[in-house]
N, C-alpha and C positions, 0 to 999 in steps of 0.2 A: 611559397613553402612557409609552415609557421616558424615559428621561430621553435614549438615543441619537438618538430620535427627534424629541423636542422638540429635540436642539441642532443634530441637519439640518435641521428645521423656522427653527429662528431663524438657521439661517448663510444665508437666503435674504434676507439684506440686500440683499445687491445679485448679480448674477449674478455679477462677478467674484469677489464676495469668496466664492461659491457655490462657483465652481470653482476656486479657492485650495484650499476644504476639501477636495472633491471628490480632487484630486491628493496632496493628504497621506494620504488614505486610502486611493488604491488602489495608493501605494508600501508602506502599514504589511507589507502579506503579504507583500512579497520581502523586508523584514528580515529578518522572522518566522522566514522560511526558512534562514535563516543560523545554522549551529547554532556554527560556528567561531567564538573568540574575536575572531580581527578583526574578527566583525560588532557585536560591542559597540558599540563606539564609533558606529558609524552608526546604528543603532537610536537611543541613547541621543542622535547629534544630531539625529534626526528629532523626538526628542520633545522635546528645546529648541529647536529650530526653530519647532515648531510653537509653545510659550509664548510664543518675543518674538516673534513674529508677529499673536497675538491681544494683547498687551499694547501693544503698537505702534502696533496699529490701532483698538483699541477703550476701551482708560484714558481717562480723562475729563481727564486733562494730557496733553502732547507726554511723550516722554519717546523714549530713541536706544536702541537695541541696548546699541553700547557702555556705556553707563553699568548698563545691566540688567546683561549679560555680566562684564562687573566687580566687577559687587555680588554674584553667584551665583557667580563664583571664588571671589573672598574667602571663603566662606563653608565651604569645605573644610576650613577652620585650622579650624572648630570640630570637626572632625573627628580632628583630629590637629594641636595646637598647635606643630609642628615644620614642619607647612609653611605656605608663603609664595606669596603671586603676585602677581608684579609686572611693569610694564611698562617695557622701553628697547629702544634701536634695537641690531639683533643682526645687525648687518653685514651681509652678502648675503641674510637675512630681510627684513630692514628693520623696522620697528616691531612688537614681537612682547612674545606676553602667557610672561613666563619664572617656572617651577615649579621652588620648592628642595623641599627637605627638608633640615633641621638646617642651612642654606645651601650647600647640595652641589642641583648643578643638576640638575633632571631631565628637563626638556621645556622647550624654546623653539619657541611655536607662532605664526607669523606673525598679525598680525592681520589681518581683511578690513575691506573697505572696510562704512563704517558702515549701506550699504541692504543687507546681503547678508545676511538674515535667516539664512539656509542654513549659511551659512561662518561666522557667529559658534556656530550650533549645534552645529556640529561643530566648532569648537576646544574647546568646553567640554567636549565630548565624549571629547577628546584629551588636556584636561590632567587628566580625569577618571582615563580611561585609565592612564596616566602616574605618576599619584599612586596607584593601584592595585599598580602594579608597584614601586614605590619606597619607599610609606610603609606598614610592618609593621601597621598598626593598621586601616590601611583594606583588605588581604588578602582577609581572612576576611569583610568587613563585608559586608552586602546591597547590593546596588545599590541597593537604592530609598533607602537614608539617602544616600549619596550626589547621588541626585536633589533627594530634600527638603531636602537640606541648598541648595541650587544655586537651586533653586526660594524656599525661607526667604529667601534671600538677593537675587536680583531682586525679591520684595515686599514687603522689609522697603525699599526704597526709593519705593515705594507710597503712599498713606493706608493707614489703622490697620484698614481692613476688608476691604482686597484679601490674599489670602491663597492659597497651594496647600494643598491635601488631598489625603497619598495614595492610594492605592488603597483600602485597609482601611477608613478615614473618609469614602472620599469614598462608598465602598458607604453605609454607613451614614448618611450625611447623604440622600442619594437617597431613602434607605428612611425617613426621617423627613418629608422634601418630599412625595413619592409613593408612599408606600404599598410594601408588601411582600406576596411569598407567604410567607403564614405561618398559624401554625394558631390565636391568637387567646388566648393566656393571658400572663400574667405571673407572671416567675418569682421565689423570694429562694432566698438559701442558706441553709442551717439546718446545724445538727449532723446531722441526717439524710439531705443531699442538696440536690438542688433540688428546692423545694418549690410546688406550685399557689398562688398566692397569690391572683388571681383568675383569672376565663374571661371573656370577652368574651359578653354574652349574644347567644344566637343564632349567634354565631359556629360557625366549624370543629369545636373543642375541645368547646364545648358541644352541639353537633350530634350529636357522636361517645359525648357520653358521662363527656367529663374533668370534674371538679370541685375548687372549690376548697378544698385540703388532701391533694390527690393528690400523692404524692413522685414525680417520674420514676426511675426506673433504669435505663431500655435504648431507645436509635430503630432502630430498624430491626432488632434483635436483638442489638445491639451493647449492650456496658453502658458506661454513661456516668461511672461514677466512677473520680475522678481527673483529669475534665475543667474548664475552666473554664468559667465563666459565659457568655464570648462565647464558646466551640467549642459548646457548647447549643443556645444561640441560633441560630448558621449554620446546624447539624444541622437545628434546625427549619424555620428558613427553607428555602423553595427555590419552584420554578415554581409559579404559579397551576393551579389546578388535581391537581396532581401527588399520592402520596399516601405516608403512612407509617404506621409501625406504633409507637405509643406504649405500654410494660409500666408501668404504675406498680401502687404500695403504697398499699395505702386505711389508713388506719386504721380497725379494726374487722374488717377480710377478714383472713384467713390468709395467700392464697394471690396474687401476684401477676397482673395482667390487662392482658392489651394491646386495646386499642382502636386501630380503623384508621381514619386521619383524611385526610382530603381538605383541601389547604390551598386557601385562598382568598387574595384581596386583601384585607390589613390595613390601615387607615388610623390612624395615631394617635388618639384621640378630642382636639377642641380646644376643645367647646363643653362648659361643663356648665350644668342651666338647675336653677332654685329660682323659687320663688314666696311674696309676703308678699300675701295677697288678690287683687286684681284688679291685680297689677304684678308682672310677669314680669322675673328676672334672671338674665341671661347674663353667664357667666365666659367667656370667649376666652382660650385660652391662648396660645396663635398661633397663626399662619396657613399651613396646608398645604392639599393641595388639594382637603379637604372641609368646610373651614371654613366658607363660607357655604351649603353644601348640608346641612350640621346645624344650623348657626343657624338658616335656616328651617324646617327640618320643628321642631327646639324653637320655633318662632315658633307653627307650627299646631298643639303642644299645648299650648302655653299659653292661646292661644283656645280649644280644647276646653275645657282645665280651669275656665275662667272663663265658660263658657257665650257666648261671645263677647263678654263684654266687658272685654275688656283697656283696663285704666287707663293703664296707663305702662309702656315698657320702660328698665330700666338695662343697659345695655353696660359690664361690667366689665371694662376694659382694662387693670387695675393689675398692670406685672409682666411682662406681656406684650410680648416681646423683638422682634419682628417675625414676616418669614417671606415667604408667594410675594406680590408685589406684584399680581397680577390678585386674588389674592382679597379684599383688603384694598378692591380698586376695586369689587368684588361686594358684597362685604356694606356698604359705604356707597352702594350703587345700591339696595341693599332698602327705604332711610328716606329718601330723597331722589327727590322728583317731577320735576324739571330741573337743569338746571345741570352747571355742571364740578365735576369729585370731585378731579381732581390733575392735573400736567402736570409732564413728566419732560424735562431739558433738560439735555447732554451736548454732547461733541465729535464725536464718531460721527452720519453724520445721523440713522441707523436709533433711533438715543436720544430723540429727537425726539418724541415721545409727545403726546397730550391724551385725558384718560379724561372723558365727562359720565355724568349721569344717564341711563338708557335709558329713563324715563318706564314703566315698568313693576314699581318697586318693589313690596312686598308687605303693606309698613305704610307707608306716607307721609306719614301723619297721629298717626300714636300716638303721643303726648307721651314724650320720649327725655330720659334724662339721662346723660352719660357721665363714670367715671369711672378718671382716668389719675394715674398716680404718677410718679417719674423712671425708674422700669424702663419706663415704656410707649416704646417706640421705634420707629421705623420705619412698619412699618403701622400698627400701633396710632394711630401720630402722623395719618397719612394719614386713616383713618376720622375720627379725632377733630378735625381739623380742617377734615375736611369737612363733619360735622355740625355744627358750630358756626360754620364761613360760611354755609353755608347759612339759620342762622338755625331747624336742625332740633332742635339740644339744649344742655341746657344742660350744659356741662362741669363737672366739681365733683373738685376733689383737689389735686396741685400738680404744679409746672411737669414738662412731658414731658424725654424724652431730649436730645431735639434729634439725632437721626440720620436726616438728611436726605438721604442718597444712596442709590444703586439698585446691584444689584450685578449683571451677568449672570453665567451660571452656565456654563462652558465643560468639555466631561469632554475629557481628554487621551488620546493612543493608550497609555496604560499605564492606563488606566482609573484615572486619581485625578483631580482637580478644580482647574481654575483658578477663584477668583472676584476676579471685577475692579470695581470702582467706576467705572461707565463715566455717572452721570445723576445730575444735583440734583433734588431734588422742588418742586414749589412749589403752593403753594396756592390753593384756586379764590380767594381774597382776593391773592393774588399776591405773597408773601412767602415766602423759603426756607425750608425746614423745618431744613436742617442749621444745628448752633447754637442755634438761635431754638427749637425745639419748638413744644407748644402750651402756653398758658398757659391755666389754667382760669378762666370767669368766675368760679364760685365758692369763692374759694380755703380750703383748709383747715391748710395748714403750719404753721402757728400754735394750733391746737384741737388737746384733747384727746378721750377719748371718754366722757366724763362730762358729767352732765346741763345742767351751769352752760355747757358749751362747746358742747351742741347750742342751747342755746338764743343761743349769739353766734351761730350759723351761721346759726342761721335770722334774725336782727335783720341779720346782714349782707347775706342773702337779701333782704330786707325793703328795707335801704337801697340797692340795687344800682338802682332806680328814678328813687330820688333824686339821686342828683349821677353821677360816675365816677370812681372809684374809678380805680387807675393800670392794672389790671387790664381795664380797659374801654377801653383804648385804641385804636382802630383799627390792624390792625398794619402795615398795606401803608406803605410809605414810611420805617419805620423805620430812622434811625440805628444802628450800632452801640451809641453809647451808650445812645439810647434803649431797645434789647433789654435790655440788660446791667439798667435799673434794670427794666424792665418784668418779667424773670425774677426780680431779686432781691426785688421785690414778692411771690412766690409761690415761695420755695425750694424745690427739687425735692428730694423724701425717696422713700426707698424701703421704707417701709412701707405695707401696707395698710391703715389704721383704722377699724373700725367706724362711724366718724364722719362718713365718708365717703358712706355707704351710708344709714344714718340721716336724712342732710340728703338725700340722692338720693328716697326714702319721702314725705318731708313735702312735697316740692317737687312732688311729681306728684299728690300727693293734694292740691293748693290750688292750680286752678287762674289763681286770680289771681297768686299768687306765683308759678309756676312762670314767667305769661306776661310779666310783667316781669322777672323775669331773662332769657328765651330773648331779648328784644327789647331787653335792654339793651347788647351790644355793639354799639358807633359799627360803622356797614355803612361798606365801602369798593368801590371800583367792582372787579369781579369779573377776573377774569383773561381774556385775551385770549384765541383759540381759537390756536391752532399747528398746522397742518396736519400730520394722522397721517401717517407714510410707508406708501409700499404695500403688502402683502403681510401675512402673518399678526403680532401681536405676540410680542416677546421674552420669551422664559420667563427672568423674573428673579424675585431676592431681594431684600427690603429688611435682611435679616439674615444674618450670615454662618457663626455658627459651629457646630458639630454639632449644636445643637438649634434653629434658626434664629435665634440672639439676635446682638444689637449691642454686644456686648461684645467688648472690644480684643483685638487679638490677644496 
């Protein structure tokens, strides 16, 4: 599904706010049509119209026009440190937003009144305009730095994970969400060119014929040197289905060969799986939208491999920066027989979320152990603390991210990318995940990966039975302060350690020890149900930035 698809799919919040969209869109074509200069500026206010209008209505705080509008002027100066915008009353104007350059005036644009979505998008649009004509530096510039400068500027007054992407990134964030037409290899540069470095097995590339260590030189009969890495890449990409002509240099052939490839739907791969006997482990890198649709088919070869009998699976979350929030509610519905998996709660009603188990898991019983570092965030968080309310795994690593909000994903009529933080997550135990993360029961921030230190992990494995540790706390009800010592009990590192994985092995393979740790977190009473809103759910992110991670802007 494209992503244009999925964002008419989820503007079916409510009828009105349907045909809000609706009206934006089937003005975009008489812009369009405007090839005259003056049509600039209206274009360009349609497409900030349309930002503080979804920011407006759908940020998880209040927040006015005005104040966006002001934040996204200001941010012109970064463009050319000579100008300036500021607000006073401009005589038969009346209160108007005025544009210097070096303090020589250039536009005094009345301001509208603060619900006039429209009339704040076209004055930005005007002192846009304006500073075009007046500041030597912004001439020759592209429009769209202009936008993203205006746009940087409305969400640098935001949280740290609402952000625009233009056009360029927002393509390529799409194509990392949902998949590309493309033909299935990966490339490096070398001294010789671009080089095959692998094929996707089965894929396009290897259907055709490509192998790894084939140089490209030419798509479509065109040579390619000289080009960069991303003009390649484009080259390659294009329609499902659609087809080209690839000449590469083998080493060992003489004579240059082109192969004619039919491209397909790419998916990033997110899953890699490994086995240590009858315990199957899964790497999650994150979450796009075939995340749990590779997890489980790795789920049924690990059963083949073990002749059906699978001991233990470990969910390697370590690192793993988020990504689509429906998948994250998927693959923690594969290990979980009932119950609530997360529940998303915003200002927008449409935020209003409750995800359960669909009792239809695919292992519900296979001894789980998960394990999460401070890079795990967002989803990552989500799965891991739903397996561990549930009372499904046992956690082993140290304290998560704590990036506990939700982001919808809005594409603009210039085709770049609003993402908004519009929902908190909270847990089927009923505590917010932003801040707090998940704390693991069994914590390892303190252990090396040497033998003296597996053997503390597992005596602490051993004592987790015995008393509770600060780590075993029930978290529902907590304090701030109490968060703050309960995380510092378990310092969040961003390391992987062998040591981790090690105590994950022993813990499944001993069943006694495994069931007393899984049964040693204090249970607290579960989270309430929240009535779904009606119609399809919102295609969101828990991660924001070109590869789906939680990391600041």
């Amino acid at each position: 599904m494209s992503v244009c698809a999925e964002f008419l799919r989820s503007m079916r919040r409510t009828a009105l706010l349907f045909a809000r969209i609706a009206a934006v869109a089937l003005a975009l074509p008489l812009a369009a049509c405007a090839d005259n200069e003056t049509a600039a500026p209206d274009a360009s206010g349609q497409l900030f119209a349309r930002g503080l209008d979804e920011i407006t209505d759908l940020y998880i705080e209040p927040v006015t026009n005005r104040k966006l509008s002001l934040a996204g002027a200001a941010r012109l100066s970064r463009l050319d440190d000579k100008l300036a915008v500021t607000e006073r009353d401009a005589g038969g104007l009346g209160p108007a937003l005025i544009l210097t350059y070096a303090g020589r005036e250039l536009a005094a644009v009345p301001m509208p009144a603060e619900a006039d979505t429209r009339g704040w998008g076209e004055a930005i649009a005007q002192l846009i305009a304006a500073a075009r004509a007046g500041a030597p530096n912004l001439a020759g510039m592209r429009r769209e730095l202009a936008s993203k400068a205006v746009f940087d500027g409305m969400t640098a007054t935001l949280d740290r994970f609402s952000r625009y992407s233009p056009p360029d990134a927002a393509r390529n964030q799409r194509a990392a969400r949902d998949g590309f037409g493309g033909v299935g290899i990966t490339l490096e540069i070398t001294a010789d060119g671009f080089k095959v470095a692998a094929v996707t097995p089965n894929g396009p590339a290897a259907q055709a014929g490509l192998q790894a260590g084939d140089t490209i030189v030419a798509i479509d009969g065109v040579a390619i040197s000289g080009l960069s890495q991303s003009d390649v890449i484009q080259q390659l990409r294009g329609p499902v289905g659609s087809r080209l002509a690839i000449r590469v240099a083998r080493p060992g052939v003489a004579l240059a060969r082109d192969f004619e490839v039919q491209r397909a739907l790419v998916v990033l791969p997110t899953v890699a799986m490994s086995r240590v006997g009858d315990i199957a482990i899964f790497q999650v890198l994150s979450f796009n939208q075939s995340t749990t649709e590779k997890l489980t088919e790795a789920l049924a070869e690990a059963r083949r491999q073990t002749g059906g009998r699978l001991a233990g699976i470990v969910l390697d979350l370590r690192g793993n920066p988020g990504g689509l929030l429906d998948q994250a509610v998927s693959l923690a519905d594969l290990f979980i027989r009932e119950g609530p998996i997360v529940s998303t709660v915003g200002r927008h009603p449409a935020s209003h979320q409750y995800f359960a188990a669909s009792g239809h898991g695919v292992a519900p019983q296979v001894p789980i152990a998960v394990l999460i570092n401070g890079g795990s965030a967002s989803s990552s968080e989500i799965v891991a603390a739903a397996l561990q309310d549930a009372g499904r795994a046992v956690v082993i690593g140290s304290s998560s991210y704590g990036k506990g909000t939700v982001q919808t994903v809005l594409r603009l009529p210039n085709d770049g990318e609003l993402m908004l933080t519009w929902a908190r997550l909270v847990t089927p135990s009923g505590y917010y995940l932003q801040t707090h993360g998940v704390v693991p029961t069994l914590c390892t921030s303190d252990l090396d990966d040497d033998a003296a230190s597996l053997q503390r992990g597992l005596q602490r494995a051993g004592a987790i039975a015995q008393g509770a540790p600060a780590a075993l706390r029930a978290r529902r009800g907590l304090d701030e302060r109490a968060w703050s010592e309960l995380r510092q009990s378990c310092p969040a590192r961003q390391t992987s350690p062998a040591i981790d994985l090690k105590l994950a092995e022993h813990l499944l393979s001993d069943q006694r020890l495994y069931a007393s740790a899984l049964n040693a977190l204090q249970a607290s009473a579960p989270l309430a149900r929240n009535p779904a809103p009606a119609g399809p759910p919102e295609r969101v992110l828990t991660g924001v930035d070109r590869a789906l991670s939680s990391r600041q802007r």
